[in-house]
C-alpha positions, 0 to 999 in steps of 0.5 A: 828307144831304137827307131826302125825306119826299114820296119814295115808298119802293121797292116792296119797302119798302113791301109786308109781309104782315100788317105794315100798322100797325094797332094793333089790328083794328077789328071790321067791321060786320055789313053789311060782313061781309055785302057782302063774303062776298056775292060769290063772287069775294070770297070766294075771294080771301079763301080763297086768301089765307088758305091761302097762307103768302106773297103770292099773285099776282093771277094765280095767283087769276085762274087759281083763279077762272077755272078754278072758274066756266069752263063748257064750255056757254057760248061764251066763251074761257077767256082772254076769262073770265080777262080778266074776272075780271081787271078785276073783281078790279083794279078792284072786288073787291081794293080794296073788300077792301083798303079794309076791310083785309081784304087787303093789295094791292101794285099794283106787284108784282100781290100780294096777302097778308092784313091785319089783318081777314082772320082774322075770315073764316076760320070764316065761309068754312069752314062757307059753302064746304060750302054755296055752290058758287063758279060759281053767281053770276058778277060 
């Protein structure tokens, strides 16, 4: 039997919540913390992802997100916003929050479940969800 270290593994090998690795959390910096909590659209991810007891699908928090920021005065179309919120998710908001393994993203399978820094927001998001509304600033 030939080994193929050069081989991906499947898909459903390589996607364990929580499982990523790391031997211990690095604490983040203050400004990382501070970035990431500075958008709305990151912190609820954040907040989905820890409410969730599995992977939540990218979907799912787009509908969360769009459903929170539509607003009926404004002439665009719900499905034009989910697009948005969407790209802006794919391409900027999850991979900064996986980069700082604060949230673990399957590209293949469009989940989404929380790594290893991820805990380190909780007591934070609970006290700033009574402040902030999620709709008062739109990426």
């Amino acid at each position: 039997m030939t080994i193929h270290p050069d081989r991906t593994p499947p898909a459903s090998g390589r996607f364990h919540p929580g499982t990523d690795g790391a031997i211990s959390r690095r604490p983040l910096p203050r400004e990382t913390i501070r970035h990431v909590l500075d958008s709305d659209r990151r912190r609820e991810v954040v907040r989905c992802v820890l409410a969730a007891d599995d992977p939540i699908a990218v979907r799912t928090l787009v509908g969360r997100l769009a459903d929170a920021e539509q607003d009926p005065t404004v002439a665009t179309t719900i499905h034009q916003l989910r697009q948005r919120i969407h790209t802006s998710l794919c391409e900027t908001h999850l991979p900064l929050l996986e980069k700082h393994d604060i949230v673990r993203y399957d590209r293949d399978r469009n989940l989404v479940a929380p790594a290893v820094n991820c805990a380190a927001f909780e007591s934070r998001l609970e006290f700033d969800s009574l402040d902030r509304p999620i709709a008062s600033r739109l990426e």
